[in-house]
N, C-alpha and C positions, 0 to 999 in steps of 0.2 A: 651253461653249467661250468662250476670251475674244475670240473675233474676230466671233461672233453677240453678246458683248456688246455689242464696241463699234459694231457696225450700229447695235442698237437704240438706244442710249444718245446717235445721230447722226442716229436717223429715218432709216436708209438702205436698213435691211430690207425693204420696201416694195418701191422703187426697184427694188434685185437683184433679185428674184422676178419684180416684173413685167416687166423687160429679158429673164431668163431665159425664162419663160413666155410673151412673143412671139417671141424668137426659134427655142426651140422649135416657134411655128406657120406659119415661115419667114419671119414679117416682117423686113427692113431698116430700116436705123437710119439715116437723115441730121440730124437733129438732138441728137447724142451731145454737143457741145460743151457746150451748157448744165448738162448734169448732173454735167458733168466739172469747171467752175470754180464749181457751188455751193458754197454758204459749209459746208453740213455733208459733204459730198465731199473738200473741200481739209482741212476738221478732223479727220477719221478719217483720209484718209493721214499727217497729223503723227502722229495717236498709234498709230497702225501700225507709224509709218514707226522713231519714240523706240522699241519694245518691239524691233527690232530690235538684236543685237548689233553688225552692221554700219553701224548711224549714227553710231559713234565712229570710222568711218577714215576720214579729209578726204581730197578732192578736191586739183584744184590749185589751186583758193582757199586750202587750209587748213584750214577751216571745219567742224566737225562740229555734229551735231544740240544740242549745248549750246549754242553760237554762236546757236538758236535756240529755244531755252527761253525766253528772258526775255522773245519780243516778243509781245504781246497779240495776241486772236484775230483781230482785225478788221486788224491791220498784215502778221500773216499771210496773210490772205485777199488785201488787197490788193494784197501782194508779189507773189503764186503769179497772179492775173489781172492786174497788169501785166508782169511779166516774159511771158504766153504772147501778148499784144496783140500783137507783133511777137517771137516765141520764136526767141531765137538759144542756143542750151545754150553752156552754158562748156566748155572743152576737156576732156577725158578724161584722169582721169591712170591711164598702163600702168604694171601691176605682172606679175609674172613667178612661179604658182607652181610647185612641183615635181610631176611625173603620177609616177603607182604603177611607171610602164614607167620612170622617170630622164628623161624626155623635158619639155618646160616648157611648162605653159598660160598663155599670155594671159589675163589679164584688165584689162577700160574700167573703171575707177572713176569714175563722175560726181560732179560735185561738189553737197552735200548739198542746196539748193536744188531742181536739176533732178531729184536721187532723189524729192522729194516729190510736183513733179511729173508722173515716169511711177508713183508711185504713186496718184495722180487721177487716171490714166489706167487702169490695171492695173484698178481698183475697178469703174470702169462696164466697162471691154471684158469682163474675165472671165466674168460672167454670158452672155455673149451666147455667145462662143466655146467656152463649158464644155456647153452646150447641143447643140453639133455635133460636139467632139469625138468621137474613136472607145471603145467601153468600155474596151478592152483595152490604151489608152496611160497609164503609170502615172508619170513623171515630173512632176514640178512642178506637181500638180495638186492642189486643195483633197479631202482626205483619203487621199488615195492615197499609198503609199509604196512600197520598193522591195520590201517582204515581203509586196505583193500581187502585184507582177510575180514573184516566186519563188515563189508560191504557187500563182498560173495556169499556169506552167510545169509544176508537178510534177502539178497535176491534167491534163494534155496528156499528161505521161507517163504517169503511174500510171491514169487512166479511158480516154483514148483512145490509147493503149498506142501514141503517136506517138513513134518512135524516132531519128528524121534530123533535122536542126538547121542551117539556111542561118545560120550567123553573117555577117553584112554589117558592115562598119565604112565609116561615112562620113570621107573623108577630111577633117580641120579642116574639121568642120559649124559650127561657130559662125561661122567666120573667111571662109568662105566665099556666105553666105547670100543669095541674089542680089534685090537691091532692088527692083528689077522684079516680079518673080515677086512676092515679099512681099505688096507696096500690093493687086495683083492678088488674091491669096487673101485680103487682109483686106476687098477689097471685096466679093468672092464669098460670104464667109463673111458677111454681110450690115452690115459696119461699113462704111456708103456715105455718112459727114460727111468731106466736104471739107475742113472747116477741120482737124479729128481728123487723117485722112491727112497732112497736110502738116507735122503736130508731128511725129506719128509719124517720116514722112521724115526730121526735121530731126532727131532722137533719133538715129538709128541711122545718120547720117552727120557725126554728131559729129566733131569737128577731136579725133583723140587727140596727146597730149602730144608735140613729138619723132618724130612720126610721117607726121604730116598728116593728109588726109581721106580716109575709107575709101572705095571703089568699090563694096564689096561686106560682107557680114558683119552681124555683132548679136552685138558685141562683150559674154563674160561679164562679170558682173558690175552690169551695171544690173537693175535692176528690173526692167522688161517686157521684157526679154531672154527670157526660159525662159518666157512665156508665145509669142512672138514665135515660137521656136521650135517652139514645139509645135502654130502654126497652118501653118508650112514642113511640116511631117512629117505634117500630117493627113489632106494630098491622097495619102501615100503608105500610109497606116493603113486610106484607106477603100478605095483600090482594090486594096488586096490581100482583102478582107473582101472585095470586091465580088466577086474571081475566084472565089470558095467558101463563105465564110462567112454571109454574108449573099444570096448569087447569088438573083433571082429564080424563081420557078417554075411554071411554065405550069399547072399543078394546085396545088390545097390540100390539104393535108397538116394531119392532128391533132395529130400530135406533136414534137417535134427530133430524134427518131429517124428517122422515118420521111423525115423531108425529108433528111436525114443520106442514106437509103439510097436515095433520089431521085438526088440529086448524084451520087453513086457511080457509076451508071448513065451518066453522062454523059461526056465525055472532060476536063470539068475537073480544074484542078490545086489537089489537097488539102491545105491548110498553113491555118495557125492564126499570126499575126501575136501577138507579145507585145513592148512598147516602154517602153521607158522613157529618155525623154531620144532623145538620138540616137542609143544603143545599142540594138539591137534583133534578134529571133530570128525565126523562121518554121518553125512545128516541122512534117514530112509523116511520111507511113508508111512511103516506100521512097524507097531514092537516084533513081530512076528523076526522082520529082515532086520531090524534092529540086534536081538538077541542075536541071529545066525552072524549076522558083522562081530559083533559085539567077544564073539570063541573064534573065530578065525584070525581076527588081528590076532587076539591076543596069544594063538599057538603061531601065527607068524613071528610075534616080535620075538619068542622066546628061541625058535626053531632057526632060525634065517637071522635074525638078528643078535642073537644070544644078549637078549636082554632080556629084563623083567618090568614086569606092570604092576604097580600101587595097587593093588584091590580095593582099599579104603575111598583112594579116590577118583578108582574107574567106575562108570555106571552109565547107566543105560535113564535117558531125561527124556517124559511126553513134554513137550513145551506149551500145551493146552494147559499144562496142568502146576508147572514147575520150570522154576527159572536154572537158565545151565548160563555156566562163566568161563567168560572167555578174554585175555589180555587186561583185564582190570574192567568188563562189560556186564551187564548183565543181560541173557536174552530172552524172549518169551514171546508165544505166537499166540497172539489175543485178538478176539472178535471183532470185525468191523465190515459191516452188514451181513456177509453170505460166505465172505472169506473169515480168512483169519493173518494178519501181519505180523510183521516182527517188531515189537517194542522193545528197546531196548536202554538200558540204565547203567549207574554205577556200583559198583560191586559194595558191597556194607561197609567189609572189611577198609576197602580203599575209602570211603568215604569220611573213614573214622579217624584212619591216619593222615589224611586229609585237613582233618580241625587240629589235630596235634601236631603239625608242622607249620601250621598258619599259626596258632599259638605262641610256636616258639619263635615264628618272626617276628609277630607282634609286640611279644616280652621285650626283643633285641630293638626294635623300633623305638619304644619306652627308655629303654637305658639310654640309646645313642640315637635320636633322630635323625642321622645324618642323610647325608646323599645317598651312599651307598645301601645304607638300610635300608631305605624307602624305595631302592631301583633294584633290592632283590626280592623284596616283598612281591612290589608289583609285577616283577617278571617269574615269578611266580605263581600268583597269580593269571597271567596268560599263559604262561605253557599249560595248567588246567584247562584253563578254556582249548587249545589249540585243538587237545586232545581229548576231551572228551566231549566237543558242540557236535561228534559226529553219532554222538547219542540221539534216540529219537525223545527221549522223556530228559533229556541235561537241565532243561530250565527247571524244572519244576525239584531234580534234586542240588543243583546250586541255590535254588530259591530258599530250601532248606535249608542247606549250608550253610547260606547267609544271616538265616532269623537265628539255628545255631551261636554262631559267629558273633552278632550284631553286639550284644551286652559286654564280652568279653573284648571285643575292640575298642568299643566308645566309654569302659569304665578305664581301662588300661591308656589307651592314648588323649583323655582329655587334659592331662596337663601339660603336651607338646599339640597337640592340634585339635578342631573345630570339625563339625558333623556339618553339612553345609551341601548345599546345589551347587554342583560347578559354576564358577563364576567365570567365564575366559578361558576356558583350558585349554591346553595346547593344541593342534591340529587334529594329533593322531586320535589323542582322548574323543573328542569332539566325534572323530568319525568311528570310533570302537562302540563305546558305550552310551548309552541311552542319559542324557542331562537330567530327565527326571528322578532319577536313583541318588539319594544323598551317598556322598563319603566323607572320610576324613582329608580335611587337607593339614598337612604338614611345610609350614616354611614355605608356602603358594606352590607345596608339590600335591597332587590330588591319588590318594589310591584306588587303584583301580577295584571297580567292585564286584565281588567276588560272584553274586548271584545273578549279575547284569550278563546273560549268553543266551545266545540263540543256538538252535537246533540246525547243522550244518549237512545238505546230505551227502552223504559219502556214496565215493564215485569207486567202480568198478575200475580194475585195473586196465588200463587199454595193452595188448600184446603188442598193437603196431607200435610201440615204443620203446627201443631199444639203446643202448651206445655203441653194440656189438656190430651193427647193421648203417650204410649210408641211408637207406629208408627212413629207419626206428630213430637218428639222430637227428635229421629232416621233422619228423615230425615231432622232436620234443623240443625244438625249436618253437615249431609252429605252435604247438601246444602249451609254450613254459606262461602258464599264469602264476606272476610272483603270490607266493603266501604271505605279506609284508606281514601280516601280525605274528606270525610264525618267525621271522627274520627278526620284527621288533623284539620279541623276547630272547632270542640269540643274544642281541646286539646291549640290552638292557644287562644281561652277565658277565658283560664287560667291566675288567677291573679299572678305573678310573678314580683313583683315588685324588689324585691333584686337582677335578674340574671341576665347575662349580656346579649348582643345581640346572641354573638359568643353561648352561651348556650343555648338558645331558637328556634337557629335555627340550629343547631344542634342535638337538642333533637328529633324538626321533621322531620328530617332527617331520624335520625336513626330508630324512628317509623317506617318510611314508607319503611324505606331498609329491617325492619324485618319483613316484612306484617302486624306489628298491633303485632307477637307475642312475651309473654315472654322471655327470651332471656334463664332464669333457664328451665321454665318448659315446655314451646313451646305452651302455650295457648294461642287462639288469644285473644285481649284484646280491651274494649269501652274505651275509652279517660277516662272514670271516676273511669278506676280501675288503670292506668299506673302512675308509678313512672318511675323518670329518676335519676340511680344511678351514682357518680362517682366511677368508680373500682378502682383509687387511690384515696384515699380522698384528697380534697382543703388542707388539712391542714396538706399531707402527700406530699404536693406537686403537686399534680395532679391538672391537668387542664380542663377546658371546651370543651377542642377537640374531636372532633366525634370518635376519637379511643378510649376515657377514658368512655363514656357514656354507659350506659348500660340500654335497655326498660328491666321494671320487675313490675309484679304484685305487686298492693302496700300490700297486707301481706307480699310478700314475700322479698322487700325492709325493712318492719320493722323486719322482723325475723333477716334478716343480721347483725343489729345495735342493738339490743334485746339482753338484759343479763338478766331480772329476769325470772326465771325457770318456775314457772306456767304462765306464760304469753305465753312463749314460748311454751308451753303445748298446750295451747288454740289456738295458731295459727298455728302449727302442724297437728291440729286436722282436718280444714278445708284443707290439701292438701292429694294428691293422697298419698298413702302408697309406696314410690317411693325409696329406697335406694341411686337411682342416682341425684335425687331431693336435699336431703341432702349434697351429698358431694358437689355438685355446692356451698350449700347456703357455708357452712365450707369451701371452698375456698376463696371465699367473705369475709368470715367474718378473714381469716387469712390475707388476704390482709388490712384491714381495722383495723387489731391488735386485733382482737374483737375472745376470746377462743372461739374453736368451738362447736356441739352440740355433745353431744356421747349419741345414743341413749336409751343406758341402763342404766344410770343416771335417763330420764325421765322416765322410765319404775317403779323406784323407788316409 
């Protein structure tokens, strides 16, 4: 993963683990500050902070992350510990986007400066806080995603054949977040540096643009926002666990069954917490413990949390009888022999804005068939699939979709392209989609089609996976199965306006033929570290052909074309100590006329 590279490549792996591993043994932190304005702390949130797509939208300075490209490490470091010497943030600027309901979310944009610094912040709290969190909160957390939260649910339905479902909605959780409370759980939570709290405070009552000073809130869009929150929601994560899940036991018990039929015995209330974000379920057996959940959260969230709950859109779901939604899902526990499982689909709502955003690419397709159109369409296109094959019923509603769809694409693009069987298509097509499915092809590019997905099952989160732990990073090693189709649509939102068709689809080609890896070093690779080399250069003659192409780590693409010496140095420094690494790149770089590296020169 590139975010344990860049630990180690900062000496900050260390650091993490050992933060994580006492706060696991409940120690508290009052000397957090120091670690937070080291000079290798403040250097990994820069190149954190740059790998983000979100470091090109300015603040109210103006200013994005290229504004701070050019300034050397040490003016950087200086900048970030005089600016926090006396830390006032710069104002917020509010942007307004549109919710799935037509309703509009807030969000604080900081401006890019103070982004880096609650990313120094974000770096050391994390560890500490990831430590306490609860298993089963699945938002904004290092490897967790939302197809472990829909995963935990279906195994609640389908193993513990839990049928009732308290959907709760916090009303505007972000907007609402009460300050107080906060400082309180982050000192609880064992982050007890004074000087820390007091950034903290002055982060999350930031002067928004036009607006003034918040009272209350943790306004989206910063950085240690969505961590911030998920330290508000955890006093509510553990004391639901606490009612049943975790309840202690006067006797010991050998098994999770047994403690299971323990509890039962007693007059507690049975429900099973699943969160993600501030969205969140509690699945029971019968309305009965349904109902009793159903008044105690909600005099918890108001009492303990000083929030409020939607009424309109909290309630209480038989899933026998009535589908309940969740992240854009839909779910329902339907018959199948003697049980009853979880089926599960996509929401209306989303399905609808679904056809009206493939519409509007379509139309854009139509005006301008270009490259670009056609490789945002398609990527597009697969992030739908990525994201919802973890559906149990996806086929049959993209199959929808598509007969939807079908009229409105082939009346719209028949006067740029042809309704046709792939004829040849590139690698990656060939191994995505079924040939049987016509599409349109545009200028020999083939669109991907939209109702062609399978049903993908979604895997339970594994705890033995951590980055906090030499265990948990051991085993996501052993564990990393690339998503290449998930990476191919990264990779396909790549702005590339200069290349040709024949190169673009080529490139993902040749990705997906090497699984995601470097072709030098054989590391697998995220779409945001891959470069696509020609082995003969354009200007050597060489061409966009899948045989000229080559996937490579982008350091080790700029090493190949790299002549000044300490530069070279510096990007040396960050790969494996590999003799055979080297003469790879020195073959490259003869082919491209470029003198090779000898490495006792640098040794100089």
């Amino acid at each position: 993963m590139s975010t344990l590279r860049n630990w180690d490549y900062y000496n900050m792996t260390e650091t993490f683990t050992d933060l994580h591993e006492k706060a696991s043994q409940g120690n508290t932190f009052s000397h957090l500050y120091e670690t937070i304005i080291s000079r290798e702390n403040i250097l990994l949130a820069f190149r954190m902070i740059k790998t983000n797509k979100g470091s090109r939208t300015p603040g109210t300075d103006g200013k994005t992350i290229d504004d701070m490209k050019e300034l050397f490490e040490n003016d950087l470091v200086n900048e970030v510990r005089s600016k926090l010497q006396n830390y006032h943030p710069k104002k917020v600027r509010r942007e307004w986007i549109e919710k799935e309901n037509g309703k509009w979310r807030p969000l604080g944009i900081p401006c890019i400066l103070d982004r880096v610094i609650q990313q120094c912040f974000k770096q050391v709290l994390e560890p500490i806080v990831e430590s306490q969190f609860f298993k089963h909160s699945y938002g904004f957390r290092p490897l967790r995603s939302a197809h472990h939260a829909m995963a935990r649910i279906q195994f609640l339905i389908n193993h513990s054949q839990l049928h009732y479902v308290v959907d709760v909605d916090i009303k505007s959780f972000f907007d609402n977040v009460n300050h107080r409370l906060l400082k309180k759980q982050l000192w609880n939570i064992g982050i007890q540096d004074r000087k820390v709290l007091a950034c903290i405070s002055k982060m999350i009552t930031s002067e928004i643009d036009g607006e003034g000073v918040p009272d209350k809130g943790s306004p989206q869009g910063g950085i240690l926002s969505p961590l911030l929150s998920n330290v508000v929601l955890n006093d509510l994560d553990q004391w639901v666990a606490d009612q049943w899940e975790v309840f202690p036991l006067t006797k010991s018990y050998s098994s999770d069954d047994a403690r299971r039929r323990a509890r039962k015995q007693t007059n507690l209330k049975q429900g099973y917490l699943v969160r993600y974000a501030d969205d969140f379920k509690i699945l029971c057996r019968d309305g009965k413990t349904a109902q009793r959940w159903y008044h105690a959260v909600r005099l918890y969230i108001k009492e303990r949390l000083k929030l409020d709950i939607s009424p309109e859109k909290s309630q209480i779901v038989n899933l026998r009888k009535r589908e309940s939604e969740f992240l854009g899902f839909t779910i329902r526990a339907n018959k199948k022999g003697k049980k009853r499982v979880a089926h599960t689909g996509v929401v209306t709502s989303k399905s609808e804005k679904i056809k009206q955003e493939a519409k509007k690419l379509i139309r854009r397709m139509k005006a301008s068939p270009s490259t670009e159109n056609i490789h945002r369409y398609n990527s597009f296109v697969l992030g739908l699939h990525q994201y919802f094959k973890r559906a149990t019923h996806v086929s049959l509603v993209f199959s929808r979709l598509a007969y939807d769809l079908k009229p409105f694409l082939v009346n719209r693009l028949r006067p740029v392209g042809k309704l046709e069987h792939p004829f040849k298509p590139p690698p990656f097509y060939r191994k995505t989609f079924s040939l049987g499915t016509k599409t349109i092809n545009i200028n020999d590019t083939y669109l991907f089609p939209i109702g062609n997905v399978k049903t993908f099952h979604a895997m339970s989160f594994s705890s033995k996976l951590s980055l906090y732990t030499k265990k948990g990073r051991e085993q996501i090693h052993k564990s990393l199965r690339p998503d290449i189709q998930r990476e191919v649509g990264h990779l396909m939102k790549s702005s590339l306006p200069k290349r040709s068709i024949e190169y673009l689809d080529n490139r993902i080609s040749r990705y997906s033929m090497k699984m995601g890896r470097c072709e030098i070093t054989g590391e697998y690779l995220h779409a945001q570290d891959v470069h696509c080399h020609h082995y003969v250069p354009k200007n050597q003659g060489g061409s966009d052909q899948f045989q000229n192409l080559r996937i490579l780590h982008k350091d080790i693409h700029r090493l190949i074309h790299m002549k000044d010496i300490e530069k070279i140095k510096v990007y040396l420094e960050r790969l494996p100590q590999n003799r055979l690494i080297l003469d790879k790149i020195n073959q490259y770089r003869k082919v491209c006329g470029v003198e090779g590296i000898v490495a006792s020169s640098l040794e100089e």
